[in-house]
One Martini backbone bead per residue (centre of mass of N, CA, C, O) as a GRO file, in nm:
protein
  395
    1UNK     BB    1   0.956  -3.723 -14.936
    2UNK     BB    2   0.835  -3.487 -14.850
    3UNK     BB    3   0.591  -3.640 -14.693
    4UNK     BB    4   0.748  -3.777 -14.492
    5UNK     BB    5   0.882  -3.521 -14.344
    6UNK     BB    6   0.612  -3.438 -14.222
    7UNK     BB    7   0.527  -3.682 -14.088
    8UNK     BB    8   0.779  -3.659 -13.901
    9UNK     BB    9   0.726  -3.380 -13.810
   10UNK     BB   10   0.459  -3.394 -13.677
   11UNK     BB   11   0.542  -3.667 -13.466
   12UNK     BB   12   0.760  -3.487 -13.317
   13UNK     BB   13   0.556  -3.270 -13.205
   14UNK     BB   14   0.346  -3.439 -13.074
   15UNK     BB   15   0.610  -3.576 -12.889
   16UNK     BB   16   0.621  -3.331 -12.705
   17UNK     BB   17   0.733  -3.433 -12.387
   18UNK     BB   18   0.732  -3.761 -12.343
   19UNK     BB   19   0.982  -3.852 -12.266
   20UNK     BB   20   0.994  -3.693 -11.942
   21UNK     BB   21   0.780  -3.847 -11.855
   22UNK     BB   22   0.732  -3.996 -11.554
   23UNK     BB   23   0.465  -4.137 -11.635
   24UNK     BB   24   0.181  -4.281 -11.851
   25UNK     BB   25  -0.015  -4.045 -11.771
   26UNK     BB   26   0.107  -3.818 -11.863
   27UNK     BB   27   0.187  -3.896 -12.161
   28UNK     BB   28  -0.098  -3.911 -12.257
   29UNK     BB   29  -0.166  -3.608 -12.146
   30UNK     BB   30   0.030  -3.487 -12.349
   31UNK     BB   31  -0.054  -3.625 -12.631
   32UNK     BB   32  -0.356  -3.494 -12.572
   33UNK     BB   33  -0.252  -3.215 -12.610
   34UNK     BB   34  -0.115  -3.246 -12.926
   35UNK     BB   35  -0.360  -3.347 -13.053
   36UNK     BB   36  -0.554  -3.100 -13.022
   37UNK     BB   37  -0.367  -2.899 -13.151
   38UNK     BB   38  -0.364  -2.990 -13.379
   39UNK     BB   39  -0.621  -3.008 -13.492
   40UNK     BB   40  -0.716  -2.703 -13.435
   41UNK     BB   41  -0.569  -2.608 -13.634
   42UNK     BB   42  -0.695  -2.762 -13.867
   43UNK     BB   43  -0.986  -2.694 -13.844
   44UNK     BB   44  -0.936  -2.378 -13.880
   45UNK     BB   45  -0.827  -2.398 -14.182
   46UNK     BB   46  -1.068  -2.520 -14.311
   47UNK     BB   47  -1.256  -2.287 -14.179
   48UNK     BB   48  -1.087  -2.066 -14.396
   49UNK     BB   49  -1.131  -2.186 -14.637
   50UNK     BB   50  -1.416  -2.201 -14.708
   51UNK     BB   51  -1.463  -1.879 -14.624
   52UNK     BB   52  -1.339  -1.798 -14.862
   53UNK     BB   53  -1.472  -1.936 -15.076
   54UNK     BB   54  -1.737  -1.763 -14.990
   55UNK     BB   55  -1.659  -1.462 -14.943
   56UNK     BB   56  -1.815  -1.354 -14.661
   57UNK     BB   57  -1.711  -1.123 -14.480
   58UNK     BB   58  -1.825  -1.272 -14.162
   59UNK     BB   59  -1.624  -1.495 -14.213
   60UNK     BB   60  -1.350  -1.363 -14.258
   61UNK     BB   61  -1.378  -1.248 -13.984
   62UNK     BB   62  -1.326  -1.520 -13.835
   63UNK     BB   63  -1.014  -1.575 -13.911
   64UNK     BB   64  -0.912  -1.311 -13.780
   65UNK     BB   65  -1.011  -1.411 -13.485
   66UNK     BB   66  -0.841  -1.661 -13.532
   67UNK     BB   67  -0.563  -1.617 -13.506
   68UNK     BB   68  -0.423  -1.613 -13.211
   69UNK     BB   69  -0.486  -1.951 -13.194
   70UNK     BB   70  -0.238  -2.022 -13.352
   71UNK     BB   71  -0.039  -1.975 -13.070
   72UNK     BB   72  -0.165  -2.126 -12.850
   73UNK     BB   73  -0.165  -2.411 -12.992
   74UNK     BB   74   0.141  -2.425 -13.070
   75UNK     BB   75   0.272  -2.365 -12.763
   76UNK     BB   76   0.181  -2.616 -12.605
   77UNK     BB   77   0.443  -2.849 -12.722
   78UNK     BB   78   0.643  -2.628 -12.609
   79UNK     BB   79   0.533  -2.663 -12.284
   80UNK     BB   80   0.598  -2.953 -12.295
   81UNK     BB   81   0.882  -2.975 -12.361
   82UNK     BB   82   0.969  -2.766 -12.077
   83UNK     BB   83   0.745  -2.928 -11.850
   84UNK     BB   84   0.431  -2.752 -11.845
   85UNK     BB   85   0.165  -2.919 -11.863
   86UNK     BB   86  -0.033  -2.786 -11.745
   87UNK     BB   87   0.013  -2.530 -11.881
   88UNK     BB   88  -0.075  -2.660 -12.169
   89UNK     BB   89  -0.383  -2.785 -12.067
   90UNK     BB   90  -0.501  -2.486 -11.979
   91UNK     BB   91  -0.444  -2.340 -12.271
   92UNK     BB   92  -0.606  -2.537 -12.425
   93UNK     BB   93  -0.851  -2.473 -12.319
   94UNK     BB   94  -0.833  -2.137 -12.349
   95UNK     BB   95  -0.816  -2.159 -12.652
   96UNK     BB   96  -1.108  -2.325 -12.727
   97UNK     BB   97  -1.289  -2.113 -12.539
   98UNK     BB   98  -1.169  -1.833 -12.667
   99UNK     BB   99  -1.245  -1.858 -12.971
  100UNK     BB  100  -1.543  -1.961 -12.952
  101UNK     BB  101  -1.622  -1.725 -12.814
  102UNK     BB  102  -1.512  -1.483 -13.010
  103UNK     BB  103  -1.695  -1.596 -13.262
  104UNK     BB  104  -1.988  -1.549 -13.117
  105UNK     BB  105  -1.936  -1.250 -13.004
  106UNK     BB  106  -1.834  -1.105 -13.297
  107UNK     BB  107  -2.023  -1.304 -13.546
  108UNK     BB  108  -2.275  -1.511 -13.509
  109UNK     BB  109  -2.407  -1.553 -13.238
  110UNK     BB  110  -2.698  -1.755 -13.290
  111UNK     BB  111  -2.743  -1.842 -13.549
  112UNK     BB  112  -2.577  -2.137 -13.582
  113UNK     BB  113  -2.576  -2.278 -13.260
  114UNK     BB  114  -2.275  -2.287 -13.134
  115UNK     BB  115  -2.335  -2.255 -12.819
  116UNK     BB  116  -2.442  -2.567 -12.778
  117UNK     BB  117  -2.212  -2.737 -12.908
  118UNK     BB  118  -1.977  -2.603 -12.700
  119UNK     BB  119  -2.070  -2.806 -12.423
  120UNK     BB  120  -1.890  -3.058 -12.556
  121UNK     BB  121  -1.607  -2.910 -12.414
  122UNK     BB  122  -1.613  -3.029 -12.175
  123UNK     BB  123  -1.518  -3.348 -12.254
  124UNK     BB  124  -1.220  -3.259 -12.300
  125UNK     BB  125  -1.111  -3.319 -12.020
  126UNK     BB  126  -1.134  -3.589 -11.992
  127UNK     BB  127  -0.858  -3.643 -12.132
  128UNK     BB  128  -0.602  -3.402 -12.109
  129UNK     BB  129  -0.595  -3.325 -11.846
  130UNK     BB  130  -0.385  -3.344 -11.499
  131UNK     BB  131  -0.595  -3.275 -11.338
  132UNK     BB  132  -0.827  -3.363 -11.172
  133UNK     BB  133  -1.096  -3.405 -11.295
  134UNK     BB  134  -1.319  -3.259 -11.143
  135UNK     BB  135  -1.180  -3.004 -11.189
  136UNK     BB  136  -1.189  -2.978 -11.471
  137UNK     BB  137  -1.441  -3.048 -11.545
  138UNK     BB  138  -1.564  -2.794 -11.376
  139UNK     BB  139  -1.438  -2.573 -11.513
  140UNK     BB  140  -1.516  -2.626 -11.801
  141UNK     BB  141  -1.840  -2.613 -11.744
  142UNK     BB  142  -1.863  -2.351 -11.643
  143UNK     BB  143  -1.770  -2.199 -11.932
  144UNK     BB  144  -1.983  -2.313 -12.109
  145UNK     BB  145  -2.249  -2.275 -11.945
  146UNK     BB  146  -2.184  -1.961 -11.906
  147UNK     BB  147  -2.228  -1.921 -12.230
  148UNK     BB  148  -2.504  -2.047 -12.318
  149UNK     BB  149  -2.668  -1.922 -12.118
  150UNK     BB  150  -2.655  -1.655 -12.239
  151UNK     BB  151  -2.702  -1.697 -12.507
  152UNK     BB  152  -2.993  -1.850 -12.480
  153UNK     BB  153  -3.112  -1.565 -12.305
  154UNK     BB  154  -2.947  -1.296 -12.412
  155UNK     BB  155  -2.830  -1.285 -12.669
  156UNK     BB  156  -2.717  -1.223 -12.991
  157UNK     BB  157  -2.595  -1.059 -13.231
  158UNK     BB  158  -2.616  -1.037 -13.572
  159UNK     BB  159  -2.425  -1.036 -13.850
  160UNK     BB  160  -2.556  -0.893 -14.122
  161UNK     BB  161  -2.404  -1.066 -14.336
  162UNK     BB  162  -2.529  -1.322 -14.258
  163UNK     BB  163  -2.823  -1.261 -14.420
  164UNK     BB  164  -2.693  -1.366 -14.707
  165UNK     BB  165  -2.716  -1.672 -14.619
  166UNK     BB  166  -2.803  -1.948 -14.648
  167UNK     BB  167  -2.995  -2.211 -14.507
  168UNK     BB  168  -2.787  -2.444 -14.634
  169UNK     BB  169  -2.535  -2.296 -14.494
  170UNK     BB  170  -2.630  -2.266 -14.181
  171UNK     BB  171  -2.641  -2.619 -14.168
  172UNK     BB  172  -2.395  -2.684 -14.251
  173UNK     BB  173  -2.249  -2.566 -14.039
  174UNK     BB  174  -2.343  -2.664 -13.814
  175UNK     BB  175  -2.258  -2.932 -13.849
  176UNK     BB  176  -1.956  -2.875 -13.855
  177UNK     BB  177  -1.927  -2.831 -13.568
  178UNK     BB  178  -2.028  -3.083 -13.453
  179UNK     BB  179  -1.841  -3.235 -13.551
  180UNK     BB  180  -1.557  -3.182 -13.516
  181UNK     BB  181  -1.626  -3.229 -13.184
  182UNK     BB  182  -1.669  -3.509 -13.225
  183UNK     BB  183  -1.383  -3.608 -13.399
  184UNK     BB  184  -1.219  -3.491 -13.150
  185UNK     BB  185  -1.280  -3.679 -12.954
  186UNK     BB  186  -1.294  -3.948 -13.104
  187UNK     BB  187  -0.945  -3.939 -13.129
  188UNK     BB  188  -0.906  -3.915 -12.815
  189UNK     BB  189  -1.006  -4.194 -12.758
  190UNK     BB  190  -0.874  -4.356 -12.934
  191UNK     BB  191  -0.582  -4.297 -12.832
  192UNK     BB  192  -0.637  -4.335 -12.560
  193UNK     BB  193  -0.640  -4.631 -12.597
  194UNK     BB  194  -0.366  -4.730 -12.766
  195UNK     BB  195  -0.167  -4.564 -12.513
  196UNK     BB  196  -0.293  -4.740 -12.308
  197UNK     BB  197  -0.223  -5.037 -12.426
  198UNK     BB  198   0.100  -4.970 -12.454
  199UNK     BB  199   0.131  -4.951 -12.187
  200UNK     BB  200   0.013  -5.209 -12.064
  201UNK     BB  201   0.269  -5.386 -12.237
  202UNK     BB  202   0.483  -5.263 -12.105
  203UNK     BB  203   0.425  -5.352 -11.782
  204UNK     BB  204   0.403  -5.616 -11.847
  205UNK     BB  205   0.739  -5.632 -11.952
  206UNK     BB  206   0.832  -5.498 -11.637
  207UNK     BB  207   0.759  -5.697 -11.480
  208UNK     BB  208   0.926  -5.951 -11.635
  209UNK     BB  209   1.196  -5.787 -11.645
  210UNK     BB  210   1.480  -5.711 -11.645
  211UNK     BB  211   1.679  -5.526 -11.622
  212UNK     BB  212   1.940  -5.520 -11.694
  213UNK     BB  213   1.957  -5.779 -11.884
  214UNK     BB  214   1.636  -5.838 -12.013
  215UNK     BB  215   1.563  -6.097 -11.863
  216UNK     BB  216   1.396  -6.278 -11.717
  217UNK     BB  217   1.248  -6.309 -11.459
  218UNK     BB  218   1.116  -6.495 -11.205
  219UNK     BB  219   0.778  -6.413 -11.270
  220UNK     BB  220   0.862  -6.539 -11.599
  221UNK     BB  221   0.969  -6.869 -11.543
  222UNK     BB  222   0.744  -6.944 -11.375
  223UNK     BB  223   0.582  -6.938 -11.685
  224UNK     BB  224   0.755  -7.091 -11.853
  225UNK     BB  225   0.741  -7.361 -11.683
  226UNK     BB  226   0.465  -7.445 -11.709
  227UNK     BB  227   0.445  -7.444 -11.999
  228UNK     BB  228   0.646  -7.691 -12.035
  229UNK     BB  229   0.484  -7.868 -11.849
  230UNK     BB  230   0.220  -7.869 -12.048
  231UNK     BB  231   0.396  -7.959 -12.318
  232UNK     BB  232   0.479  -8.221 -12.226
  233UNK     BB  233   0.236  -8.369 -12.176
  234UNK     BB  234   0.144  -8.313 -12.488
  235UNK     BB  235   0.479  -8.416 -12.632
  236UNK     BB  236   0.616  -8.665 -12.429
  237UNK     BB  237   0.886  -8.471 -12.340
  238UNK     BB  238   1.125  -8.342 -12.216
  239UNK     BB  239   1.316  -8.142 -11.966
  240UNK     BB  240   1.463  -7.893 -11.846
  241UNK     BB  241   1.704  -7.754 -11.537
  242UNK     BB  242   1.915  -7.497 -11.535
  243UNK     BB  243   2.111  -7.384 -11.239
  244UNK     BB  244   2.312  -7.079 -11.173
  245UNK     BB  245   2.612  -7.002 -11.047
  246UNK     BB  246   2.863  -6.774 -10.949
  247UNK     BB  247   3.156  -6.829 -10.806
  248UNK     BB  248   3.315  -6.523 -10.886
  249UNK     BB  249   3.202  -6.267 -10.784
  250UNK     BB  250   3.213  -6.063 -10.577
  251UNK     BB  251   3.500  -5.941 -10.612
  252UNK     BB  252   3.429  -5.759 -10.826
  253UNK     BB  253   3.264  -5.555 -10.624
  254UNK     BB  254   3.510  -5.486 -10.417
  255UNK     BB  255   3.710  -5.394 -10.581
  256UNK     BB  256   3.510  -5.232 -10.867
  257UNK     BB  257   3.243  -5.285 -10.831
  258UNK     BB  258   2.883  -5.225 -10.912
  259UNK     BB  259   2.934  -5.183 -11.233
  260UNK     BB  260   3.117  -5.433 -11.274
  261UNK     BB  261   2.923  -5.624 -11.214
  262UNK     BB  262   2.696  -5.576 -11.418
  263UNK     BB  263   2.863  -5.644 -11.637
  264UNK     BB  264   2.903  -5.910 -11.592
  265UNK     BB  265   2.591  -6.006 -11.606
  266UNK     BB  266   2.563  -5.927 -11.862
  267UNK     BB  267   2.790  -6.122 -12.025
  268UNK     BB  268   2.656  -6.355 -11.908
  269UNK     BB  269   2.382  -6.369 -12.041
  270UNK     BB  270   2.496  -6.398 -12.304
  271UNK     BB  271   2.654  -6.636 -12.311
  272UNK     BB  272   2.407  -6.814 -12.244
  273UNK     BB  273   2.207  -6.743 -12.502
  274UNK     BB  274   2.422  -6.866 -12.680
  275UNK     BB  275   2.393  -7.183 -12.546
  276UNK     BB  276   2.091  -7.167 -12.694
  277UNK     BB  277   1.789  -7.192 -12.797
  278UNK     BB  278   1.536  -6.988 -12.890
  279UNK     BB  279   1.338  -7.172 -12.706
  280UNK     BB  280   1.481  -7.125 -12.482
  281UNK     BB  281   1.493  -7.006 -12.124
  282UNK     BB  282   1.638  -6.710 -12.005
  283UNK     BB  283   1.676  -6.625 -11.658
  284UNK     BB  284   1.675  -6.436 -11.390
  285UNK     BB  285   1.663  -6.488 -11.059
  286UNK     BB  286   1.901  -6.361 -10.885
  287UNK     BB  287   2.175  -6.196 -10.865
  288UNK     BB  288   2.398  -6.478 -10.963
  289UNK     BB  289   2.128  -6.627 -11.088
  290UNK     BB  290   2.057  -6.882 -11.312
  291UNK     BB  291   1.796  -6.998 -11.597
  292UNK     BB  292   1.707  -7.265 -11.752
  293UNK     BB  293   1.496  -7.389 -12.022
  294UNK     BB  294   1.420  -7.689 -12.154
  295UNK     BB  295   1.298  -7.853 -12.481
  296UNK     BB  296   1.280  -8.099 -12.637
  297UNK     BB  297   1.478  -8.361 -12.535
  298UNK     BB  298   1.246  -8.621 -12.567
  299UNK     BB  299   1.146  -8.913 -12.468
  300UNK     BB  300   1.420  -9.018 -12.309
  301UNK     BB  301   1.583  -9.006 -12.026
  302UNK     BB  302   1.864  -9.003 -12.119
  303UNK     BB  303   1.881  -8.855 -12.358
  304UNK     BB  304   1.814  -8.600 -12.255
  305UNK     BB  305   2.029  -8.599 -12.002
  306UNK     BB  306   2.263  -8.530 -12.272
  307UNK     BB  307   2.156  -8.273 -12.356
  308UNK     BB  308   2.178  -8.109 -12.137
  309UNK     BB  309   2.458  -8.150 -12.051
  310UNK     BB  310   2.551  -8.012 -12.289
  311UNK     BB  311   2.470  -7.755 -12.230
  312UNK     BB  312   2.585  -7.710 -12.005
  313UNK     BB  313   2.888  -7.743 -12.035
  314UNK     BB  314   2.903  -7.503 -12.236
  315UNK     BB  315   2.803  -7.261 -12.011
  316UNK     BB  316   3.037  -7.350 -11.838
  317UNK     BB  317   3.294  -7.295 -12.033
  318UNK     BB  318   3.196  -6.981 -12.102
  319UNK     BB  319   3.183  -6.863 -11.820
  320UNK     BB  320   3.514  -6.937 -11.774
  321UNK     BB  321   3.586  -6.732 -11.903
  322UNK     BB  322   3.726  -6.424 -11.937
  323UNK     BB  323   3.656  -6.066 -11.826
  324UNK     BB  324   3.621  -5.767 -11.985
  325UNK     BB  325   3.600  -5.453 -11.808
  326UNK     BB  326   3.456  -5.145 -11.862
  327UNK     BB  327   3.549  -4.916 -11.601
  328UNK     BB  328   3.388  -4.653 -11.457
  329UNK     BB  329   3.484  -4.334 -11.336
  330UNK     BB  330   3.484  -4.023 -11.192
  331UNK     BB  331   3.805  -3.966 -11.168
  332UNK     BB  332   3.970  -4.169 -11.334
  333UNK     BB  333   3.783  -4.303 -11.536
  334UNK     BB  334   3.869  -4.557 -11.772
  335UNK     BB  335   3.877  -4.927 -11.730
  336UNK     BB  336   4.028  -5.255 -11.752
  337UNK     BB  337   3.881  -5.546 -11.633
  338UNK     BB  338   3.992  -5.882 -11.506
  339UNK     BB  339   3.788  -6.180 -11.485
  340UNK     BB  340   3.710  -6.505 -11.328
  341UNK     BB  341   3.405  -6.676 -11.357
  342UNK     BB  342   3.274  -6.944 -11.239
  343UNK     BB  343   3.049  -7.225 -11.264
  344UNK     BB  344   2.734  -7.352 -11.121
  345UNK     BB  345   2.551  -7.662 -11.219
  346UNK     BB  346   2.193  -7.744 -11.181
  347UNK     BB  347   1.995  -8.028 -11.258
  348UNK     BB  348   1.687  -8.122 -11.408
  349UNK     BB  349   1.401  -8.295 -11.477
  350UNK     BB  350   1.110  -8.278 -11.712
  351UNK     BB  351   0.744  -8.360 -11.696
  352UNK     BB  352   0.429  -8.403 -11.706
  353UNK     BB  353   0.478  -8.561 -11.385
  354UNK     BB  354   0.538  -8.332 -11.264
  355UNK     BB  355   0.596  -8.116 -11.054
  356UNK     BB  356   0.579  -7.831 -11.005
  357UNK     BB  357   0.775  -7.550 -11.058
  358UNK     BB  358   0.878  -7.518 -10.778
  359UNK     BB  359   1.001  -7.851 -10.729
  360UNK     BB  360   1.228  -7.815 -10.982
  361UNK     BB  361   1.399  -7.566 -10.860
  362UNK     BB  362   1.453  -7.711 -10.594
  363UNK     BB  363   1.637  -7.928 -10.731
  364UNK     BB  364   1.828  -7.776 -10.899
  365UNK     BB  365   1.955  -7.615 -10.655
  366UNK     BB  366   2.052  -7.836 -10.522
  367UNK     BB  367   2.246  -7.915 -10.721
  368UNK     BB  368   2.416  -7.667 -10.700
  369UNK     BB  369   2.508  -7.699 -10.396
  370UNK     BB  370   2.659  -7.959 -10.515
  371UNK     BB  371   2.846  -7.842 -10.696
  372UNK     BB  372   2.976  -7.652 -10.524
  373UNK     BB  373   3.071  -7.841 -10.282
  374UNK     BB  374   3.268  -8.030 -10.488
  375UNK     BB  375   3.414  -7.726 -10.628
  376UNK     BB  376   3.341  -7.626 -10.828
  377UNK     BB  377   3.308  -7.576 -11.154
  378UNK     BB  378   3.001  -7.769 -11.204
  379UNK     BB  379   2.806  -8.065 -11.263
  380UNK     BB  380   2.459  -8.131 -11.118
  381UNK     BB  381   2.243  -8.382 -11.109
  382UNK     BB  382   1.966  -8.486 -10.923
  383UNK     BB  383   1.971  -8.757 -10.772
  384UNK     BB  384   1.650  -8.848 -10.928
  385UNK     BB  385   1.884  -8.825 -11.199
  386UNK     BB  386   2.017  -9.034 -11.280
  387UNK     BB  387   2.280  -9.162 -11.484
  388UNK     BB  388   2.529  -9.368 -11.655
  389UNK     BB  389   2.628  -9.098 -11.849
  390UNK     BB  390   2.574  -8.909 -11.581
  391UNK     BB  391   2.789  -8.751 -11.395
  392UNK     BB  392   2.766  -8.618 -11.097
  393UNK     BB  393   3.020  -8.497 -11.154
  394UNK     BB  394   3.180  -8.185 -11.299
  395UNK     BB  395   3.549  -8.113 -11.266
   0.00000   0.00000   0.00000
């Protein structure tokens, strides 16, 4: 219990300040600042306790100078939290950059070489940085690579106490720095990957989303109308397209506002999807009209175009039910309103051997411009899908 405790409470720390990200390259460069951050803490913790238990003092007095970087790192995500990204991603770098840089220049000096392993921390601009990369990759590269120079050619003095550490102690950790320096990349580009995906399924969810209704928009019902297309081709079943107008929605909007009628839209929306198949697919067309697409409705089309109209029947009754609309004002307060909105709707059949998505539309539409004007809340099928069983019109 405590242990799941720990792990909720380290994944709110490190999503602090996502929630506010105003586009998702920020939340990702947000994202990849607090789990460096988190990183770069555990990292510390980890070779303070190894040294703490080789017990050698230039090893302990490493930890020493690493405390005040566990408050800079820790910094981060409060700073992130508080909509400061840049300055928690500058803080991140300056955290990285003056630990290791404090740790060579006053207690390891060249012996470990970890001068060299340290230019790799310029790699780290690509990923967390949210200044244009150009100049984070510059920024970093020049303060890392500021420090190899000196290491290099002026050479740092090693800590005497360092020369009692043996030679596979001395390869050992020179290993583990570079470890450490390589799998904090490697999480921070694999993160950064997981992260990518999930915007780009997001983003294409909200590109196919109504925002309002939450149903499919138009360019997703016209690709779910093609696949229904081409499922009929392939299990020779008819489908069909109902196309709804809300006969009496303008009003709602004139008298109590566009919250109001948002409002009725949602609870069409809803009342729609009650009277289909979870299989049939429903989504908003634009403004207060609506998409049905039903499939596998038979393979006669007497018998689909029976089944379509009863879906349509339902439709019709449900959405002619009068509405309760709970509607907010910031002066007055929140007020009940009673609204009554029938609709018009146009039917077609189609199969594998019809016309494309755009010409089923364009027919159903037409049904319904037939059912509006031959006096609203009615059914109307296509001219050239009349069956003898179901009327022009249903009054």
């Amino acid at each position: 219990m405590e242990r799941t405790h720990l792990i909720s409470r380290l994944n709110n720390w490190i999503h602090w300040g996502c929630d506010d990200a105003s586009t998702h390259t920020l939340k990702r460069k947000i994202l990849h600042a607090n789990i460096t951050a988190l990183v770069s803490i555990i990292t510390m913790a980890v070779f303070a306790a190894v040294n703490l238990v080789i017990g050698n003092p230039a090893l302990i007095e490493v930890d020493l100078v690493g405390i005040p970087f566990y408050f800079t790192a820790a910094a981060v995500p409060w700073l992130n939290r508080r909509g400061r990204a840049w300055l928690a991603s500058w803080l991140m770098s300056f955290s990285i950059t003056a630990s290791v840089a404090a740790i060579i220049l006053a207690v390891y000096g060249s012996m470990f070489g970890v001068h060299f392993y340290f230019v790799l921390f310029a790699l780290l601009s690509l990923v967390f940085f949210c200044l244009p990369q150009w100049k984070s990759i510059l920024a970093m590269f020049t303060m890392n690579a500021a420090l190899f120079l000196y290491c290099e050619f002026v050479g740092v003095a090693t800590n005497p106490a360092l020369l009692d550490v043996s030679e596979t102690l001395v390869k050992a950790i020179r290993a583990s720095f570079a470890a450490s320096i390589l799998v904090s990349i490697f999480i921070l580009v694999w993160l950064g990957e997981i992260v990518a995906s999930r915007n780009e399924l997001e983003l294409e969810s909200l590109s196919c989303t109504d925002t309002l209704t939450r149903l499919p928009n138009r360019r997703r019902m016209h690709q779910r109308l093609a696949e229904a297309i081409a499922a009929s081709k392939r299990n020779g079943q008819y489908g069909a397209v109902l196309f709804i107008d809300l006969d009496n929605f303008k009003p709602v909007n004139d008298q109590h506002g566009h919250g109001a009628g948002d409002l009725l839209l949602q609870e069409a929306a809803q009342r729609i999807a009650a009277c289909v198949r979870e299989v049939d697919v429903v989504a908003r067309y634009g403004g207060d009209e609506f998409v049905v697409i039903l499939d596998h409705l038979g393979d006669d089309s007497e018998h689909a175009a029976k089944n379509a109209h009863m879906t349509a029947e339902k439709v019709r009754s449900q959405l002619g039910e009068p509405y309760q609309l709970a509607v907010h004002h910031k002066d007055a307060g929140g007020k009940r309103v009673e609204h009554s909105c029938t609709s018009s709707i146009g039917v077609t059949l189609f199969d594998g051997g019809s016309a494309g998505a755009e010409h089923i539309i364009k027919c159903a539409d037409a049904a319904m411009y037939r059912a509006k004007g031959g006096g609203r809340n009615a059914i109307s099928f296509h001219e050239g899908l009349l069956t003898p069983f179901a009327p022009a019109m249903r009054e």
